[in-house]
C-alpha positions, 0 to 999 in steps of 0.5 A: 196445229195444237194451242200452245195451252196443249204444250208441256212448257220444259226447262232444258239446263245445259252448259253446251249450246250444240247438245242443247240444240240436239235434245231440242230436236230430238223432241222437236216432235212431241208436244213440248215448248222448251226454254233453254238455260246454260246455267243455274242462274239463267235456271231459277230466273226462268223459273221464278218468272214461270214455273215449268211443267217438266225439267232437263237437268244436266249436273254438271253447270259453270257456276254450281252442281245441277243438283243444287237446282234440282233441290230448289225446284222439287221444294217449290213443287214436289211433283215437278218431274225433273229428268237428271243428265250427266255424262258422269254417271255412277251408282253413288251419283244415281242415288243422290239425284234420285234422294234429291227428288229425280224423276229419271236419270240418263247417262249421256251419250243416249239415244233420241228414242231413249230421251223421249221415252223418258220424258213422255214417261215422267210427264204422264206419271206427273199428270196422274199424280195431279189427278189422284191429289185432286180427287183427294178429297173424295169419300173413300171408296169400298172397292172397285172394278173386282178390288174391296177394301177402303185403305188408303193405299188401296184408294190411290190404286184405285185412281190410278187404274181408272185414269190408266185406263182411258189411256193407250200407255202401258201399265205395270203392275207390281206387287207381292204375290196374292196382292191382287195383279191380274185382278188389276189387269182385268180392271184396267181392261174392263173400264177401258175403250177396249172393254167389248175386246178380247183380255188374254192372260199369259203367265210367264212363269208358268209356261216353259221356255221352250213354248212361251214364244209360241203361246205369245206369237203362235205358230205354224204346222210343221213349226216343231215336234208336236206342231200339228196345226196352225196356232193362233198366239195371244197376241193374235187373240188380242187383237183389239183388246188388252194382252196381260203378261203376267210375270214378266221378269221370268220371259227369256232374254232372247224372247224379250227382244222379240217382245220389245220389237213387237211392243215398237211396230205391232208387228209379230212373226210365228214360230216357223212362218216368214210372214210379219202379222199385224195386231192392235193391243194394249199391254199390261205388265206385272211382276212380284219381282224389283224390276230394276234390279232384274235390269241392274242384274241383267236379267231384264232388258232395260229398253224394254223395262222403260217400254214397259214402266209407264204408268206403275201400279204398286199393289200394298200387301194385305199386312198393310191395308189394316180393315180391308183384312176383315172386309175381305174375309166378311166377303169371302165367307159369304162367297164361300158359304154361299156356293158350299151350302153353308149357314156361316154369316160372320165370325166371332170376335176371336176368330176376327182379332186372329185374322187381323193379327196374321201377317197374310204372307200370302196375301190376299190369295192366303185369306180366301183359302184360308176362309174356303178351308174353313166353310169347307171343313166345318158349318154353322152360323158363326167362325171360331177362332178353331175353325180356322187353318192351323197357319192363321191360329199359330201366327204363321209358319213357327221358325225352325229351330237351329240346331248344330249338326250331328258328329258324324258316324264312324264309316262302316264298309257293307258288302254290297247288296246280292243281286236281286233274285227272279221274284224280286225283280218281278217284285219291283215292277209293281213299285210306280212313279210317285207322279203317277200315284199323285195324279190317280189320288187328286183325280179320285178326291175330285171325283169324290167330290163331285168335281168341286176343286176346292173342297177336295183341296181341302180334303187332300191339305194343299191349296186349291191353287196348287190343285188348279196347277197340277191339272193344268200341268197335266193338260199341257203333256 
């Protein structure tokens, strides 16, 4: 048995002795010591005497609005977490709680699984935000695990993957496109337990849906059309390791399900096998989307959003990270300089002001490219200001002038057009799909360029992203 030191001392407010007694038992199991109070008085007489690790807090009490104690407690502690219960719930009633200072809300009735997710929840993002406000005081670090930079917001991710990273909970990483999530992922996985395992990376948007279920849980031969082995899934492949998803919001409903019950038991069925599998990994999630508000729209289930949302990981922008903009550029162009054969050590005094002031509204994924183009299309010891693309120069993209739409011309009835004759139609044969063209025109700047992607991007004026995308579309037909 456990010392009573290894307990989370909770506080229970609630008026009704026999819905105590059932949220009593419902965490019976979990390593919490749990004082009953039916009122607001009883509330802050036992909090006076010792303040809790955690509160349950029904809004409706005999002698006052819950959230009356909810304000008294945060004041004394800003980090308390405090889950609100209330069988009056309502958007307006949700966000009062949650400006009051909340850590969760539950609608009553809910099930005993749903309380005891929550908790464990908040209890663990409390314990973390007590470690960060420890180390404080540190020296700022430069970077970390992959990650440079030295902004605040950069220093407080920081903390949280490395003490993520010892734990088995799930982490969620969110964040604006370019900001940096699988890098995030990687971390978590390369400082972790599981880092002599196996890290798979499934990127949810970028699989169809048709083939996501079986990307993630694999398949037998026979399963579909086109099925003409065994597949081994990611999920399979992970075993013992990290499995990231990438773009979680966009996994299909129905597959979700299949997810959450995979994510419960460990336990997973191929497409078009009868048999359950068993596999060990750790999840990792990230999304550029408001998870909540895909669950508020129904389009993301929140059983498995609150599986999912253990221990979040809000990636800043690069617009708000100030230095860590030309820190990031200094290392690109050394990167970049180096595998291109180039002699660029540093920019010049314009070019970094320019940097600085761009909004990066593709962030850090934006920058890099920004930065290969340049050593790519030029050379020389120093960036100018002119060496860099015409989207960092302008300030970003210029906004497209609105203008009223034409009068519309008079209708004029043409004949229709004769048919064609026996040369023309021959004629139109030679005419190909522009997908066709496309393809033949990115092989050759590839090949011309000796196979380096990102000088023939450079070359072709698209991203060296988009020209990875398209070569991957092409091996998966």
């Amino acid at each position: 048995m456990a010392d009573a030191a290894s307990y989370h001392q909770l506080l229970l407010v609630e008026d009704s002795p026999s819905l105590a007694t059932v949220y009593q038992e419902y965490l019976r199991a979990g390593p919490y010591q749990i004082r009953h109070a039916h009122c607001i008085a009883d509330a802050l007489k036992y909090a006076n005497q010792a303040m809790p690790d955690g509160v349950l807090l029904d809004l409706r009490l005999p002698d006052g609005d819950g959230l009356s104690v909810l304000r008294e407690l945060r004041g004394r502690d800003p980090d308390l977490p405090v889950v609100v219960m209330t069988a009056h719930g309502s958007v307006a009633l949700a966000v009062e709680a949650m400006q009051a200072g909340a850590s969760d809300f539950l609608v009553k009735p809910f099930a005993p699984e749903r309380l005891t997710v929550t908790v464990a929840n908040v209890m663990e993002r409390a314990a973390l935000r007590r470690q960060v406000a420890e180390l404080a005081a540190v020296a700022p670090r430069q970077g970390f695990a992959g990650f440079i930079g030295a902004a605040p917001a950069m220093q407080a991710v920081y903390r949280i993957l490395e003490n993520a990273a010892a734990s088995r909970a799930t982490v969620f990483v969110s964040g604006e496109s370019g900001t940096g999530k699988e890098l995030a992922a990687e971390a978590v996985h390369s400082i972790s337990p599981r880092k002599a395992g196996p890290f798979i990376a499934i990127n949810c948007a970028a699989i169809p849906k048709d083939l996501i279920e079986s990307e993630i849980f694999g398949h037998v031969r026979g399963a579909f059309t086109g099925a003409v082995a065994d597949r081994i899934g990611a999920a399979r492949a992970a075993d013992g390791g990290t499995l990231f998803l990438d773009e979680i919001c966009e996994m299909d409903l129905a597959l979700q399900g299949k997810l959450l019950r995979f994510i419960q038991t460990g336990t997973f069925q191929p497409v078009g096998s009868g048999k359950m599998l068993q596999t060990d990994v750790r999840f990792v999630c990230a999304t550029n989307r408001d998870p909540l508000e895909e669950v508020r729209a129904g389009r993301f289930r929140e059983d498995l959003y609150y599986r999912l949302h253990v221990i979040p990981v809000p990636l800043p922008p690069l617009r708000d990270r100030g230095d860590d903009v030309l820190a990031l550029a200094e290392a690109f162009l050394t990167k970049s300089a180096a595998e291109e054969g180039k002699r660029f050590q540093r920019f010049d005094a314009e070019a970094g002001a320019m940097l600085m002031r761009h909004t990066w509204p593709g962030n850090v994924r934006e920058l890099e490219n920004a930065i290969r183009t340049a050593v790519v299309l030029h050379d020389g010891e120093l960036v100018t200001a002119a060496m860099l693309p015409a989207t960092v120069r302008d300030g970003g993209a210029k906004p497209i002038a609105v203008t009223a739409p034409p009068l519309p011309e008079p209708e004029i009835i043409k004949p229709a057009p004769p048919p064609l004759t026996l040369r023309a139609a021959e004629n139109t044969k030679r005419i190909r799909p522009l997908a066709e063209t496309e393809r033949e025109a990115i092989e050759e700047a590839v090949k011309l360029c000796g196979g380096n992607i990102a000088k023939a991007a450079a070359f072709l004026g698209i991203s060296p992203s988009t020209l990875y995308r398209k070569q991957e579309s092409w091996r998966r037909r």
